[in-house]
Structure formats: structure tokens, C-alpha cells
Backbone as numpy.savetxt, mean C-alpha at the origin, in Angstrom:
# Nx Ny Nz CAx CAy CAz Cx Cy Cz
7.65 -3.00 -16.62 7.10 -2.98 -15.27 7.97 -2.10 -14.40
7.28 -1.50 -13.55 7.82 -0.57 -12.46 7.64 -1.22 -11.10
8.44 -0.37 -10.24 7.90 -0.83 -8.91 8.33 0.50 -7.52
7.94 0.45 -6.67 7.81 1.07 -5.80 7.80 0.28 -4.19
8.15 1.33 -3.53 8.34 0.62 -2.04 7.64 1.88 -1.22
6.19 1.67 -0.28 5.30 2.57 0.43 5.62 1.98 1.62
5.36 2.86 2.27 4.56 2.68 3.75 3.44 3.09 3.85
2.09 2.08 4.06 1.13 2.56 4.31 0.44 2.25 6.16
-0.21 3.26 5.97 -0.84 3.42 7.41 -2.07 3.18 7.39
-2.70 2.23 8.56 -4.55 2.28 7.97 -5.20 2.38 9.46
-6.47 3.16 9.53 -6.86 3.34 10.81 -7.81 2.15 10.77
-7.94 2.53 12.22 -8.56 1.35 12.91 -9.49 0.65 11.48
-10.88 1.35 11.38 -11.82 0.82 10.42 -11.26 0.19 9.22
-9.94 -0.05 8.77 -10.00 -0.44 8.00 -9.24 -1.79 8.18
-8.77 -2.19 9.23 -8.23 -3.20 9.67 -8.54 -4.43 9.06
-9.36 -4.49 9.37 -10.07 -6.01 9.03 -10.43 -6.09 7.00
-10.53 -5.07 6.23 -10.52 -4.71 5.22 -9.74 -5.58 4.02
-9.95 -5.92 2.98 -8.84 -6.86 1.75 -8.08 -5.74 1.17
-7.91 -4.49 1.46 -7.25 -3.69 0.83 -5.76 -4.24 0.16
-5.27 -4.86 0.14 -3.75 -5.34 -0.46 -4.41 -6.36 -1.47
-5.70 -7.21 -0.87 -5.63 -8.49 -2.22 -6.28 -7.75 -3.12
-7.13 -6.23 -2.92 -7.83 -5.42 -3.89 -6.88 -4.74 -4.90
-5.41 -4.06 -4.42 -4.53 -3.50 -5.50 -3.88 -4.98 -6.32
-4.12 -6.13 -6.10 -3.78 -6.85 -7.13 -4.65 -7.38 -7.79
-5.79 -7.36 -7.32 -7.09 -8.01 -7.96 -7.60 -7.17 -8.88
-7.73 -5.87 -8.57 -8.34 -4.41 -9.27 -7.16 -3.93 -9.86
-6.00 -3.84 -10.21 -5.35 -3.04 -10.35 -4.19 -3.66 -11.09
-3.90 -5.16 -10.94 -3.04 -5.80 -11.79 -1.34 -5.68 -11.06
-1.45 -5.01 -9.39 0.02 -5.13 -8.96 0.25 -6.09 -8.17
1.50 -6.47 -8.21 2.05 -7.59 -7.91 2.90 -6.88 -6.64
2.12 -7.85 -5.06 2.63 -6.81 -4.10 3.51 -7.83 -3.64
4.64 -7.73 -2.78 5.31 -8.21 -1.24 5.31 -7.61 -0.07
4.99 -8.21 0.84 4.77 -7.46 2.53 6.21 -7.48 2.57
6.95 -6.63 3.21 8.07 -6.46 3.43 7.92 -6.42 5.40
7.56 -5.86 5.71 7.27 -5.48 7.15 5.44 -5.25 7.12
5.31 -5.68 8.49 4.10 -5.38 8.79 3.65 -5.35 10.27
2.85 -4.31 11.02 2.08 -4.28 12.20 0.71 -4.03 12.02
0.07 -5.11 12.94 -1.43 -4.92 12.68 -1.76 -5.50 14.34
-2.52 -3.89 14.78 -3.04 -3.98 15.95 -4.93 -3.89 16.01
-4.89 -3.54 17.31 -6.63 -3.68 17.04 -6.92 -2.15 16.59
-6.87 -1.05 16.69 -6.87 0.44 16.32 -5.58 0.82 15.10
-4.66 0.32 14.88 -4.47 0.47 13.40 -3.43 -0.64 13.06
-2.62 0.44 11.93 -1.72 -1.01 11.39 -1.07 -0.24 10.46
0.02 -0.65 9.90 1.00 -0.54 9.24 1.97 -1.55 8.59
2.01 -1.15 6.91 2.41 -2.24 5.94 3.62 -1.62 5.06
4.94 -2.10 5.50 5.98 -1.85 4.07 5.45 -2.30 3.05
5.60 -2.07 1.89 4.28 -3.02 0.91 5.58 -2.76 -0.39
6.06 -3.61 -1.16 6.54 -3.13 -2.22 5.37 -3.49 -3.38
5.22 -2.71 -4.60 4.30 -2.95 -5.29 5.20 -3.08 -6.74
4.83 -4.06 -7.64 5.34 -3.86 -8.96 4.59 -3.93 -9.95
4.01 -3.12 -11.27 3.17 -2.96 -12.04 3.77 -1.87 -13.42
2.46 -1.78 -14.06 3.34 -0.35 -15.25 2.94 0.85 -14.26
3.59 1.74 -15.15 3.30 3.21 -14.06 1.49 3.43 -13.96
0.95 3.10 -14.91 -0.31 3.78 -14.63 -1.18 2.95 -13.69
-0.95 1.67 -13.90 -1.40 0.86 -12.34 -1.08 1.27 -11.48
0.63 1.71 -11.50 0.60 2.26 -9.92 0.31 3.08 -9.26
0.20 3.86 -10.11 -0.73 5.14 -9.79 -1.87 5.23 -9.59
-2.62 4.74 -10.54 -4.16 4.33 -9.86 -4.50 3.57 -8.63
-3.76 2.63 -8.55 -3.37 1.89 -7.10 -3.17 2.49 -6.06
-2.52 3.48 -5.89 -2.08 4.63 -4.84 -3.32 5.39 -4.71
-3.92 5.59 -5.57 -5.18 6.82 -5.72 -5.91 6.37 -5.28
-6.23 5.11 -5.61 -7.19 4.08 -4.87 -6.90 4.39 -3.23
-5.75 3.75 -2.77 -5.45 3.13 -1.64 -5.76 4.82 -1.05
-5.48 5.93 -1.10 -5.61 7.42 -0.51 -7.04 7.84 -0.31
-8.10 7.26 -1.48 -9.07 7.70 -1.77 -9.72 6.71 -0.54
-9.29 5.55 -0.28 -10.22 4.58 0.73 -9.96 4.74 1.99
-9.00 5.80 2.62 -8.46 6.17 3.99 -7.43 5.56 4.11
-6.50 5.37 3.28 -4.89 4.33 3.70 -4.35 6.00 3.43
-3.35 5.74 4.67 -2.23 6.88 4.76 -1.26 6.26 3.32
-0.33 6.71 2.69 0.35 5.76 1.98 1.77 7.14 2.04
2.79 6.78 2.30 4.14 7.22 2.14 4.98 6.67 1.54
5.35 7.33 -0.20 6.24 6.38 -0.70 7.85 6.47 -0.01
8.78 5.40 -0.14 9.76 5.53 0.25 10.90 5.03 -0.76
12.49 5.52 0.30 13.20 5.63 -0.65 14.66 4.72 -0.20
14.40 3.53 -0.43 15.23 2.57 -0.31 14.29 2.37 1.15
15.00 2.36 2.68 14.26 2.46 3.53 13.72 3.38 4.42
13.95 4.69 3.59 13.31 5.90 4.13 12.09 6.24 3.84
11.51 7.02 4.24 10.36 7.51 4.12 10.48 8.95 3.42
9.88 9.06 1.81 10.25 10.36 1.83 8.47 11.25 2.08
8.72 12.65 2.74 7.79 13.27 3.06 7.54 13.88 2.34
């Protein structure tokens, strides 16, 4: 198993959305909220994810392909 630490960003429309219980339900990763803001126009989730590499990757592809900003990071940076 692997794991990873994102920041994802989600606009407004997707607020209200299961997107996090979907990368473990669909996808087999095992997430923790680390940080989180959720307003009425968007929101933002530290998310650590742990899975094999190809879940996580599909997971990410997923989460990009449905309008989630996603920035992986690096310890607690953000790399660009």
C-alpha cells in the first residue's frame, strides 16, 4: 500500500457532493481528513489517501475528471 497527502479544491457545485465516500467506495482508498473548509461557494480538503499505486491514481483521475482541483503535496507543502 501507498499513500499520498492532496489538497483538493471543489467549486461551489460540488459542495454538497459524496466525492470522498466515492474514492473509497469506487476506488478501494482508505482516506483521513486532515484539514478541512467548507463554505457555501467552495471548499477545501487536506485529504491523505492510502491505497496501491493504481487506485491512487485512478482516484486522482477520477477526482480531476469530476471538477475537484487536486494538488498533491509534500509533507505540508503544496507542490505545483
Amino acid at each position: 500500500m501507498s499513500g499520498t497527502r492532496v489538497h483538493l479544491t471543489f467549486p461551489e457545485k460540488l459542495i454538497q457532493e459524496p466525492v470522498i465516500y466515492n474514492l473509497g467506495k469506487n476506488y478501494g482508498i482508505v482516506t483521513n481528513i486532515r484539514r478541512a473548509n467548507v463554505e457555501q461557494k467552495m471548499g477545501w480538503v487536506i485529504l491523505e489517501m492510502e491505497a496501491d499505486d493504481e487506485s491512487l491514481e485512478r482516484g486522482i483521475k477520477y477526482l480531476e475528471e469530476y471538477g475537484v482541483q487536486v494538488d498533491r503535496m509534500d509533507g505540508d507543502v503544496i507542490e505545483s
